[in-house]
DSSP file (Angstrom, degrees, kcal/mol; ACC not computed):
  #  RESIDUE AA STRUCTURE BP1 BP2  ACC     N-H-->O    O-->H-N    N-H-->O    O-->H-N    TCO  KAPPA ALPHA  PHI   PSI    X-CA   Y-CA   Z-CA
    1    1 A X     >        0   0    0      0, 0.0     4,-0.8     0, 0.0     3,-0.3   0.000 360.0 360.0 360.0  -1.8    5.9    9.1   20.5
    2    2 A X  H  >  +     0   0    0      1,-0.2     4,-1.4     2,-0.1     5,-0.3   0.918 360.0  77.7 -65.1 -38.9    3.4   11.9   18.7
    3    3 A X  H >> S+     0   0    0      2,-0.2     4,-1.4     1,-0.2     3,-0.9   0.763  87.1  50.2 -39.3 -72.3    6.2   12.1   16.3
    4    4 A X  H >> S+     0   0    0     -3,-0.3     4,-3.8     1,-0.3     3,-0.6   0.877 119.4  37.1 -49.9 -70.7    5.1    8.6   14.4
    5    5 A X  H 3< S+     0   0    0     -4,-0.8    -1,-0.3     1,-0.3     5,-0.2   0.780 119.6  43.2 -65.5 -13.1    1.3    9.8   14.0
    6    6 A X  H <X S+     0   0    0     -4,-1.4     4,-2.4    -3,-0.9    -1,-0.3   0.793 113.8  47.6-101.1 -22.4    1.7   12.7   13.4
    7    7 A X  H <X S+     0   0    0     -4,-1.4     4,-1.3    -3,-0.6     5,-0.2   0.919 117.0  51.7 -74.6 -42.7    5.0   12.0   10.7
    8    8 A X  H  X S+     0   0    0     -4,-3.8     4,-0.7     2,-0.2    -1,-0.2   0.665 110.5  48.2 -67.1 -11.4    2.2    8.9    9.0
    9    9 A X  H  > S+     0   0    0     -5,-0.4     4,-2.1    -4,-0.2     3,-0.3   0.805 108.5  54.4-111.5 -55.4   -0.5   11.9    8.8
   10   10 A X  H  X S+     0   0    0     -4,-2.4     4,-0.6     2,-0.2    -2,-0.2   0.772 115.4  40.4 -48.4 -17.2    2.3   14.4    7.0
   11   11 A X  H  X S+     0   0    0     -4,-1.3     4,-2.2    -5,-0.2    -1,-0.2   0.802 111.4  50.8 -97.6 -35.6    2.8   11.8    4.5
   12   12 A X  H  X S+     0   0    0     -4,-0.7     4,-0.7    -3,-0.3    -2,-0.2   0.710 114.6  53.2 -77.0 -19.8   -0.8   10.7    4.0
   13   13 A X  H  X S+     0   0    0     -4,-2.1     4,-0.8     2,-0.2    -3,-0.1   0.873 110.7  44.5 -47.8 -52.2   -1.4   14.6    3.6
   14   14 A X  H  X S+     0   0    0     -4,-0.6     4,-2.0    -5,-0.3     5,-0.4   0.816 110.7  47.7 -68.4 -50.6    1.0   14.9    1.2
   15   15 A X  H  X S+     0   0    0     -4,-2.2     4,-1.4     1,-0.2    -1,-0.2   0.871 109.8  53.3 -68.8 -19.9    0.4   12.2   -0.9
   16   16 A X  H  X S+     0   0    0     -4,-0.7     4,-1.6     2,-0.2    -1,-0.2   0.788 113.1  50.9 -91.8 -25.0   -3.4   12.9   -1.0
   17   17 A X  H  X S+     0   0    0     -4,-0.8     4,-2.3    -3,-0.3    -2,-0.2   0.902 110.8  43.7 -13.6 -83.3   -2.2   16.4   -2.1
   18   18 A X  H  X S+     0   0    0     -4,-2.0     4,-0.9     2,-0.2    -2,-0.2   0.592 114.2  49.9 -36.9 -41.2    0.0   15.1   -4.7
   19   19 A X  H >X S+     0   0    0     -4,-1.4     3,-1.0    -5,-0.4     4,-0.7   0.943 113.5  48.6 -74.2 -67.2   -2.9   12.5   -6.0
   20   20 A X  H >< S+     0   0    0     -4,-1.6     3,-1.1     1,-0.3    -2,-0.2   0.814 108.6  49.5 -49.7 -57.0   -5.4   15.5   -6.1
   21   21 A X  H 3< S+     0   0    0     -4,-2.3    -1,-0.3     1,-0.3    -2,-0.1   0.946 121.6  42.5 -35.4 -57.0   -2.6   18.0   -8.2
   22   22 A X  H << S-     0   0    0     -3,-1.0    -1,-0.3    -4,-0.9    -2,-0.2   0.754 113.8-123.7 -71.5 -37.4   -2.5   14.6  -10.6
   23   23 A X    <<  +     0   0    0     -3,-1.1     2,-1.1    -4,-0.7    -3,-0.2   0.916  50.8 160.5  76.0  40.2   -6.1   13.9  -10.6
   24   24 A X        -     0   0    0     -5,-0.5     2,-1.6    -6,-0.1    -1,-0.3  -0.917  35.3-152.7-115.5  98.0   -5.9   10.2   -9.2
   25   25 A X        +     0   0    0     -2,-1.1     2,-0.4    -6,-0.1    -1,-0.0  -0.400  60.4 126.2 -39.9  44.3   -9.6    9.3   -7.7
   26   26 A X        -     0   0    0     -2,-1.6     2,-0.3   -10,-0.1    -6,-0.1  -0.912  53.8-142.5-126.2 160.0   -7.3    6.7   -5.3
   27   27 A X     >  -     0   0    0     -2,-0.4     4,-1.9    -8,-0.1     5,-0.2  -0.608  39.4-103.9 -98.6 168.8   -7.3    6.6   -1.0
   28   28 A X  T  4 S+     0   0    0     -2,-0.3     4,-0.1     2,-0.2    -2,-0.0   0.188 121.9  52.1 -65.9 -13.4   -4.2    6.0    0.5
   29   29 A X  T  > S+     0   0    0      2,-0.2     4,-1.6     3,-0.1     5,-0.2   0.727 102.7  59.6-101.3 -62.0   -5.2    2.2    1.2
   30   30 A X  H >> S+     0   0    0      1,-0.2     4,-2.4     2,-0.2     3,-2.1   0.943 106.9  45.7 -32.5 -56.0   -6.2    1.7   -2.4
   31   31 A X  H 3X S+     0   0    0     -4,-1.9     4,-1.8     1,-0.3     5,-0.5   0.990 107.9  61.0 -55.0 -54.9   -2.5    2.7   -3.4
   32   32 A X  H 34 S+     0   0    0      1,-0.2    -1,-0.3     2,-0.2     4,-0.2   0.811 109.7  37.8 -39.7 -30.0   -1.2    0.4   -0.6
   33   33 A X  H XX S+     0   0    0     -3,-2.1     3,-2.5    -4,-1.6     4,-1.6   0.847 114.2  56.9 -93.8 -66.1   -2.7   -2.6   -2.1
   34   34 A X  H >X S+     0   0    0     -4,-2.4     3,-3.8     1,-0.3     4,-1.9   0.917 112.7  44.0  -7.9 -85.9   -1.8   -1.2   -5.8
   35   35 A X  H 3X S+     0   0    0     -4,-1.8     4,-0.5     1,-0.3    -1,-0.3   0.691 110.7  51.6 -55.8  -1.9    2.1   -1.0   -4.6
   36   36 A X  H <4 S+     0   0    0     -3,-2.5     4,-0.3    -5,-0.5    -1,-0.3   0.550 114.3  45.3-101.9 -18.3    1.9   -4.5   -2.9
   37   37 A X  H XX S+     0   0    0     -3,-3.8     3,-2.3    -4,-1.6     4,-0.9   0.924 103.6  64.3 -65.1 -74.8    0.4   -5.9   -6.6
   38   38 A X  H 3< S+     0   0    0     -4,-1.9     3,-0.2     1,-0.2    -2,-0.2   0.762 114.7  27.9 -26.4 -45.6    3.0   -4.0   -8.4
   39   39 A X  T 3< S+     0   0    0     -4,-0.5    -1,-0.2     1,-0.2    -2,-0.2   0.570 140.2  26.1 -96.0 -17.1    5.9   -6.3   -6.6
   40   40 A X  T X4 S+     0   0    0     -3,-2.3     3,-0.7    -4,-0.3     2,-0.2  -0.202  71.1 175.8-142.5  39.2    3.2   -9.7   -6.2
   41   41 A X  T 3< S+     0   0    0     -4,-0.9    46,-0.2     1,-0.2    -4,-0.1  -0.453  70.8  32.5 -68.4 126.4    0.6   -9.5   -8.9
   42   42 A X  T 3  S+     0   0    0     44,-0.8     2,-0.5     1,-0.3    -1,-0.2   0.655  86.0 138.9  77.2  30.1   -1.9  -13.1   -8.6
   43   43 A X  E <   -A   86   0A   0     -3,-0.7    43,-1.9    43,-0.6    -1,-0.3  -0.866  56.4-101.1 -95.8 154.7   -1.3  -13.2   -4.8
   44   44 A X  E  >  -A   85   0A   0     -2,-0.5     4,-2.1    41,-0.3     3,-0.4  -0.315  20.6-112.9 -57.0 145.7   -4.5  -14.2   -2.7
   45   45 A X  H  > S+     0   0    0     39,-0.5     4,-1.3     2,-0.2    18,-0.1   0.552 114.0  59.2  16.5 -76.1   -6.6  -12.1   -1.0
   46   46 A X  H  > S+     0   0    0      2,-0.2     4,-0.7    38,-0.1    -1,-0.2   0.473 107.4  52.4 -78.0 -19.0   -5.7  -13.5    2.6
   47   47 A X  H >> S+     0   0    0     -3,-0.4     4,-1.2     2,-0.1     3,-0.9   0.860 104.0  58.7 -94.4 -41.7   -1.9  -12.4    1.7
   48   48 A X  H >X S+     0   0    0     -4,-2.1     4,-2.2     1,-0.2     3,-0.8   0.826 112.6  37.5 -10.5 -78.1   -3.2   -8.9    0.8
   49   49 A X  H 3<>S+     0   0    0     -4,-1.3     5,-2.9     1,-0.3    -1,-0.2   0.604 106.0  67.5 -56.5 -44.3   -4.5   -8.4    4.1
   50   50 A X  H <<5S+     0   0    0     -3,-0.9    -1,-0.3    -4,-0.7    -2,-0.2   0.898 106.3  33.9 -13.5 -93.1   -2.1   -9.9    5.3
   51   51 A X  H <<5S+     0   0    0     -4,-1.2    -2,-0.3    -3,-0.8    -3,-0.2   0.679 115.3  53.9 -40.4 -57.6    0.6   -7.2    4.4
   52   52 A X  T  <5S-     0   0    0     -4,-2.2    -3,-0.2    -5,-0.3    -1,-0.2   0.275 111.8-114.4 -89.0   6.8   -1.4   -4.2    4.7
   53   53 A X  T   5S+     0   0    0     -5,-0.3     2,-0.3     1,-0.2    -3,-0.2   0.828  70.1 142.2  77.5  21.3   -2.6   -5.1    8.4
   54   54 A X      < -     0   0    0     -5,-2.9     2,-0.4    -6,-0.2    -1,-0.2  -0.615  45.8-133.8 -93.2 143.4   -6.2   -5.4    7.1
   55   55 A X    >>  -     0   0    0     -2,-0.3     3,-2.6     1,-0.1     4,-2.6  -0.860  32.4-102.1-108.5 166.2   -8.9   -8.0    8.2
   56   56 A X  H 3> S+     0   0    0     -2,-0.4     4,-2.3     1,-0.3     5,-0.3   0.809 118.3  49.7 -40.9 -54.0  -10.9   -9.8    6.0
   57   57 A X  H 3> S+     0   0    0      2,-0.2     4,-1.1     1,-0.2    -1,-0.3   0.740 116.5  44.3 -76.6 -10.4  -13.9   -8.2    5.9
   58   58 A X  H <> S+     0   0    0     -3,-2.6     4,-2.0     2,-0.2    -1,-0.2   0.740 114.3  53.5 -98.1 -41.8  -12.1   -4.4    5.4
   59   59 A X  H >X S+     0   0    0     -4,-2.6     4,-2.0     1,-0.2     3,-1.8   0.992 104.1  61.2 -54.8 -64.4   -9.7   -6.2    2.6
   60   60 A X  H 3X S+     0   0    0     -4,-2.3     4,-0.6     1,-0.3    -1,-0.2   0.849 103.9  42.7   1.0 -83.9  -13.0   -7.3    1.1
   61   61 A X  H 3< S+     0   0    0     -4,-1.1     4,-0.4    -5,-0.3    -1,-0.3   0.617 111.2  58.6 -75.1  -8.1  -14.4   -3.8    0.4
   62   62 A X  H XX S+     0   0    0     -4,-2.0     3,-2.6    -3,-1.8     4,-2.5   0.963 112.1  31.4 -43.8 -80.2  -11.3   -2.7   -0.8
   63   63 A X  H 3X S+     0   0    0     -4,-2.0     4,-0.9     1,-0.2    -2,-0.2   0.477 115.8  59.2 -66.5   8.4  -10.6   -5.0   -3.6
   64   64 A X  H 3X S+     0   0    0     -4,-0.6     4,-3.5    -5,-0.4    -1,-0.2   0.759 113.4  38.9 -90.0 -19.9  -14.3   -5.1   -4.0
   65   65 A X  H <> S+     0   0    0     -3,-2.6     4,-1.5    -4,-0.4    -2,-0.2   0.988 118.4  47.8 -82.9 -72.1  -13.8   -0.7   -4.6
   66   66 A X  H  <>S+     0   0    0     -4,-2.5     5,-1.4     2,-0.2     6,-0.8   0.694 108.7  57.7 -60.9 -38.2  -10.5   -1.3   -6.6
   67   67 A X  H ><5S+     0   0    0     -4,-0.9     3,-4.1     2,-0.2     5,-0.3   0.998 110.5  45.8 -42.4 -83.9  -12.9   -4.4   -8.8
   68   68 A X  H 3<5S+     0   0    0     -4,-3.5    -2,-0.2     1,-0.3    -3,-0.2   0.744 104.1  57.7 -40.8 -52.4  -15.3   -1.7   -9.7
   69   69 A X  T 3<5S-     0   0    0     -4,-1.5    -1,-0.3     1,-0.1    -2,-0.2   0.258 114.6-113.3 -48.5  -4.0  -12.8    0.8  -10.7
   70   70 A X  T < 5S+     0   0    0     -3,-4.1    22,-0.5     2,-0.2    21,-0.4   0.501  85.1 113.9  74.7  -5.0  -11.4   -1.6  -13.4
   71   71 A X  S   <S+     0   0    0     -5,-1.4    18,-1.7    -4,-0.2    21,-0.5   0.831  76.2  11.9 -52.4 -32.4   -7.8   -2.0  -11.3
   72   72 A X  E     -B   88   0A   0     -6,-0.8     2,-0.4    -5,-0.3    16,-0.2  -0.978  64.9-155.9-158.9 140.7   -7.6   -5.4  -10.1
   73   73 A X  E     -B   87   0A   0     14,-2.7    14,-0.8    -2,-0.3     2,-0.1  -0.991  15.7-131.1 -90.9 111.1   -9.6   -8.6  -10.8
   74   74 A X  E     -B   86   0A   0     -2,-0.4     2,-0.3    12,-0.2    12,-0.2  -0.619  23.5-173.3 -94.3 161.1  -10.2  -11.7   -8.7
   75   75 A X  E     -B   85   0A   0     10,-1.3    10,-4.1    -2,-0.1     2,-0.6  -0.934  33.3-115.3-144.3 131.8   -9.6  -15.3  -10.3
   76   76 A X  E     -B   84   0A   0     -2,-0.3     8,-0.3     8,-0.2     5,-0.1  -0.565  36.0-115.3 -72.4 137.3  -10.3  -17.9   -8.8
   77   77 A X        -     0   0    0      6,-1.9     6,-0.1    -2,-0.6     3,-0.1  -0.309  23.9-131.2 -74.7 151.2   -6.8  -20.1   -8.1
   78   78 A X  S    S+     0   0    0      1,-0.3    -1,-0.1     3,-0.1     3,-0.1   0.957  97.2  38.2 -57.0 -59.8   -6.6  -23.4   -9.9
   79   79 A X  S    S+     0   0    0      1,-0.2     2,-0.4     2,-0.1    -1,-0.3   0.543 120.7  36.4 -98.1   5.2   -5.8  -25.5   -7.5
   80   80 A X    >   -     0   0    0      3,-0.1     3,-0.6    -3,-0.1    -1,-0.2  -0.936  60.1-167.7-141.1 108.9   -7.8  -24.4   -4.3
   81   81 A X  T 3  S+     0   0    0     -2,-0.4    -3,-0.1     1,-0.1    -2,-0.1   0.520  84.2  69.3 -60.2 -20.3  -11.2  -23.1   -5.4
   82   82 A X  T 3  S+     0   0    0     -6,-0.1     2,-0.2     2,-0.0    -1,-0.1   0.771  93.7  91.4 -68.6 -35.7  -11.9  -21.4   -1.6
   83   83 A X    <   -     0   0    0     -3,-0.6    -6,-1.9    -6,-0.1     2,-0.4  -0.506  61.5-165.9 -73.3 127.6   -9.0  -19.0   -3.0
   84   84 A X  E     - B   0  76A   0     -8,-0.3   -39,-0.5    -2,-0.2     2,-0.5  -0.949   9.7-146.9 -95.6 115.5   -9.4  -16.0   -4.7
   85   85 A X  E     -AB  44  75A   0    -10,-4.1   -10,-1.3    -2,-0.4     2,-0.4  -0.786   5.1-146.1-109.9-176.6   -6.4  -14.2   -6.6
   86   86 A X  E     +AB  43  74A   0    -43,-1.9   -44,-0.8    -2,-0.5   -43,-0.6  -0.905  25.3 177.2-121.8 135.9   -6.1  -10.6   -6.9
   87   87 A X  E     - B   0  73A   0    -14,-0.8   -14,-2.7    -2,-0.4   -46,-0.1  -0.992  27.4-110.5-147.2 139.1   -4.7  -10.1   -9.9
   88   88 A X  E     - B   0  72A   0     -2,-0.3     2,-0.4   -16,-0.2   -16,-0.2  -0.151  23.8-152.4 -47.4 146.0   -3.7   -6.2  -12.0
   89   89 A X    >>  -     0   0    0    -18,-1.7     3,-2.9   -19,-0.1     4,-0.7  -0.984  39.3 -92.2-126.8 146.8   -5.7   -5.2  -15.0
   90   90 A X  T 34 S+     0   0    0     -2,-0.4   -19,-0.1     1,-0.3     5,-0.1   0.520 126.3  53.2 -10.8 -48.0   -3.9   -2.8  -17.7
   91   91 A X  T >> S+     0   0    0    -21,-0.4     3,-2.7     2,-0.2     4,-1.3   0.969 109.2  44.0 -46.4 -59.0   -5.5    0.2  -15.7
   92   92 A X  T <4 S+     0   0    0     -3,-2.9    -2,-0.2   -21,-0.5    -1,-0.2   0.755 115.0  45.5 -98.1 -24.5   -4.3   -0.6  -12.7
   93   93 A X  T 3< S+     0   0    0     -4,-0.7    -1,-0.4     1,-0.2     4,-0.2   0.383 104.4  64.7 -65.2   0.4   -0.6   -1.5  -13.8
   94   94 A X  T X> S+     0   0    0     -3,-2.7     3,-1.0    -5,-0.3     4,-0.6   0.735  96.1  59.3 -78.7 -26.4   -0.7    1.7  -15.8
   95   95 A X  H 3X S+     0   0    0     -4,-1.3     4,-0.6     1,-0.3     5,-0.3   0.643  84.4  75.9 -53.0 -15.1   -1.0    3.6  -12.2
   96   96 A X  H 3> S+     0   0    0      1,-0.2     4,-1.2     2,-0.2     5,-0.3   0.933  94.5  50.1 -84.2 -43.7    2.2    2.0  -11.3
   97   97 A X  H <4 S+     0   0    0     -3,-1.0     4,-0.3    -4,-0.2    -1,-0.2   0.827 121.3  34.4 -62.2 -28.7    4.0    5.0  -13.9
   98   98 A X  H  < S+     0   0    0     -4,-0.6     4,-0.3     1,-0.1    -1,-0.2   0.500 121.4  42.3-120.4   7.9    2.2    7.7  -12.3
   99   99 A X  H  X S+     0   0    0     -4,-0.6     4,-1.4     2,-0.1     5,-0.3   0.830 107.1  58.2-102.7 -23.2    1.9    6.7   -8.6
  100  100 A X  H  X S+     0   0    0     -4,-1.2     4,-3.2    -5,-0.3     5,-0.2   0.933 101.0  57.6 -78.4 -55.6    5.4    5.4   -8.2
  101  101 A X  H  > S+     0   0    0     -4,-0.3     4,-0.8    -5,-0.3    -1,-0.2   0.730 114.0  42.5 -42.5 -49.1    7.0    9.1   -9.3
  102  102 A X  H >> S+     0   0    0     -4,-0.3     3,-2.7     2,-0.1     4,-1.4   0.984 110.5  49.1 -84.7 -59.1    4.9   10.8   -6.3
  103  103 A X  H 3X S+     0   0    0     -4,-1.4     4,-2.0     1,-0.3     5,-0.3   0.874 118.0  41.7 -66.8 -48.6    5.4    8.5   -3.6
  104  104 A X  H 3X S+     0   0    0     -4,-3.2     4,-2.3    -5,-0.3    -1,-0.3   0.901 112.4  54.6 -61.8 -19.4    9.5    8.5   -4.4
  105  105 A X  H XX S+     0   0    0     -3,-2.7     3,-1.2    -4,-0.8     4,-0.7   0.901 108.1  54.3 -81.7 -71.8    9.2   12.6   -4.9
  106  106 A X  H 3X S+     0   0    0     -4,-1.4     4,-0.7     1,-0.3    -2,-0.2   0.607 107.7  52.6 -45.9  -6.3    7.5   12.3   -0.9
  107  107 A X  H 3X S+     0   0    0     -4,-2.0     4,-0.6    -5,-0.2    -1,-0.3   0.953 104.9  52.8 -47.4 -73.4   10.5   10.6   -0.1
  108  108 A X  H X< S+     0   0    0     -4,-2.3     3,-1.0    -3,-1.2    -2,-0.2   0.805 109.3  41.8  -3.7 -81.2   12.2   13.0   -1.2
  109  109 A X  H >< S+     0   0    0     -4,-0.7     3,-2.2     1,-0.3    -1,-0.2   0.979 112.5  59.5 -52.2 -58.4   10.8   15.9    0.5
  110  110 A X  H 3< S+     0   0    0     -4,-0.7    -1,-0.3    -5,-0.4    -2,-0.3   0.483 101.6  50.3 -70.7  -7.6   10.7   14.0    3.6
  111  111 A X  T X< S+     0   0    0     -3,-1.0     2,-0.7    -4,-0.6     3,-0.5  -0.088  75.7 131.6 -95.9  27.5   14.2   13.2    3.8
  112  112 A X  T <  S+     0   0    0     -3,-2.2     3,-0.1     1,-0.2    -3,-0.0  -0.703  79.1   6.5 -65.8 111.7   15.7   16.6    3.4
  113  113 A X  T 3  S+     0   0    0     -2,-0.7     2,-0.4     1,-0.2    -1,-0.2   0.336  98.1 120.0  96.5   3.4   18.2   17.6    5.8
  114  114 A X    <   -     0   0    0     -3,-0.5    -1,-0.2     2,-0.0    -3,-0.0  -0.924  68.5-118.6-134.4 110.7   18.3   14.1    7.5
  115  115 A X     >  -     0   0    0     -2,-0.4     4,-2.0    -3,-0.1     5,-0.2  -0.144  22.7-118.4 -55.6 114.0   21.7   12.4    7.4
  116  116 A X  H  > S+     0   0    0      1,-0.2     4,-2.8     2,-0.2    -1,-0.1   0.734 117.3  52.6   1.8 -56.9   21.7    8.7    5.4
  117  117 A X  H  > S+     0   0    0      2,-0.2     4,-1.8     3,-0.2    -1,-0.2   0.980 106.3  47.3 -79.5 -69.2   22.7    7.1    8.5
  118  118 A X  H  > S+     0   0    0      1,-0.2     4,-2.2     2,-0.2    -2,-0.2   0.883 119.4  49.1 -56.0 -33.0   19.6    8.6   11.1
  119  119 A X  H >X S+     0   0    0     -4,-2.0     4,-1.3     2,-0.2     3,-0.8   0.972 107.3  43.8 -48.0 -71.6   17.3    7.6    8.2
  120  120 A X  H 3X S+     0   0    0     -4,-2.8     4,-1.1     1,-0.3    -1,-0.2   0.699 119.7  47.5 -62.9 -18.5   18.3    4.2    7.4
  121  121 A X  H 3X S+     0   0    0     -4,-1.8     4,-1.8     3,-0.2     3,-0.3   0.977 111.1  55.7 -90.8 -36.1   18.3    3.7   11.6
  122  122 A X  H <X S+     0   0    0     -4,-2.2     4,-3.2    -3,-0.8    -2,-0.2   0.948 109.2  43.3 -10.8 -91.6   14.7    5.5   11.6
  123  123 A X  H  X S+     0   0    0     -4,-1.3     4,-1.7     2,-0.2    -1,-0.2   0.740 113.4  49.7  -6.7 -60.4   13.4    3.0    9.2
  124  124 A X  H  X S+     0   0    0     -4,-1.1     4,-1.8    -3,-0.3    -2,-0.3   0.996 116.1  45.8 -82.5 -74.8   15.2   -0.1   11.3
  125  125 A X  H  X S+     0   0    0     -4,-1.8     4,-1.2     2,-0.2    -2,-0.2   0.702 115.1  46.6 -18.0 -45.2   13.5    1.5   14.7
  126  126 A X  H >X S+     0   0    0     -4,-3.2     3,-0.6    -5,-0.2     4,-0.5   0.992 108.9  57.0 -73.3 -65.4    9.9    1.9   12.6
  127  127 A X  H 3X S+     0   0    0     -4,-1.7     4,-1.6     1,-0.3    -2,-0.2   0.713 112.5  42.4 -56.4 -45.1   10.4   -1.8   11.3
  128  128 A X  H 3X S+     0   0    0     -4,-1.8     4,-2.3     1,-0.2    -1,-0.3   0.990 111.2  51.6 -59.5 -72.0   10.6   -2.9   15.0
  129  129 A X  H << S+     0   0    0     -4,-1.2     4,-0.4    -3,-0.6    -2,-0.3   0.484 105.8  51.4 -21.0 -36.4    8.2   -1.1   16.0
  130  130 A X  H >X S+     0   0    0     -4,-0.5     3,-2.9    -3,-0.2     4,-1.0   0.861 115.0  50.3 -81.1 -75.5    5.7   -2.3   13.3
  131  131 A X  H >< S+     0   0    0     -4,-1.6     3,-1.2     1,-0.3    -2,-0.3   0.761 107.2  47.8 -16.7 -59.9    6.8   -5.9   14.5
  132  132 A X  T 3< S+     0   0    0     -4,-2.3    -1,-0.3     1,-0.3    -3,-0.2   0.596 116.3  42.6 -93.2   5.2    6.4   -5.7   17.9
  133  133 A X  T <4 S+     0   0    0     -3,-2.9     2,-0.5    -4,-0.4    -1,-0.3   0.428  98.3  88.9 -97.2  -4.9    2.8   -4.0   17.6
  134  134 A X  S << S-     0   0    0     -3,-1.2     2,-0.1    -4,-1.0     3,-0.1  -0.932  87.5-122.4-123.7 111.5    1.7   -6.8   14.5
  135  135 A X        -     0   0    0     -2,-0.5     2,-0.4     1,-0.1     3,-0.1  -0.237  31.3-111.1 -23.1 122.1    0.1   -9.9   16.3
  136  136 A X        -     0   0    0      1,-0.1    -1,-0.1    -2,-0.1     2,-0.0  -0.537  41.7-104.6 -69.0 137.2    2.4  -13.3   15.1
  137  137 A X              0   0    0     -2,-0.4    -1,-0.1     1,-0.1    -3,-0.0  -0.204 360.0 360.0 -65.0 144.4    0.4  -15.2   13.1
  138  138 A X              0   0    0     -3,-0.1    -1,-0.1    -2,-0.0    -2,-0.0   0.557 360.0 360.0 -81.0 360.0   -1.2  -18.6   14.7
């Protein structure tokens, strides 16, 4: 099972590589909230956190990092005032053109020589695997 950390630290290498080459100020979390925007842009907070396997208080200083930087805004939601949404600003949906392009090229790399089939079962094996380590929600 060193394979898994050690495969998640060759990809967070690489991409932090890749950002640096680019000049992209971003962590590896930032972008993780970024690509979860990209597909959900004006979700709450609490689904953030959600999704990226964060607790509150870490999700917090995130979007509070990503706030400063001019990426992402919170709004309060209309109908529930308690709610916060996280919503893209122009910056941080322009990132989506130059972050999107590395993360597919570290695909890329990372599936060379590795068959269609052992991938796509790799993937279905991690996806479990994610599951049966991610508490069910109460």
């Amino acid at each position: 099972m060193d394979a898994v950390p050690l495969a998640g630290s060759a990809f967070r290498a690489y991409l932090r590589r890749r950002f640096r080459d680019y000049r992209l100020d971003l962590t590896l979390e930032m972008v993780q909230v970024l690509r979860y925007l990209w597909g959900r842009d004006g979700v709450s907070q609490q689904d953030i956190a959600r999704a990226a396997n964060r607790d509150k208080a870490t999700m917090t200083a995130m979007l509070d990092n990503l706030v400063r930087r001019g990426l992402v805004e919170r709004r309060a939601d209309s109908h529930d005032r308690r709610t916060n949404r996280v919503v893209l600003t122009p910056e941080g949906q322009a990132l989506e053109q130059q972050v999107k392009p590395l993360i597919a090229e570290m695909y890329g790399v990372a599936g060379q020589g590795v068959a269609p089939d052992q991938l796509r079962t790799c993937l279905e094996v991690l996806a479990k695997i994610t599951q049966n380590l991610t508490p069910a929600e109460k």
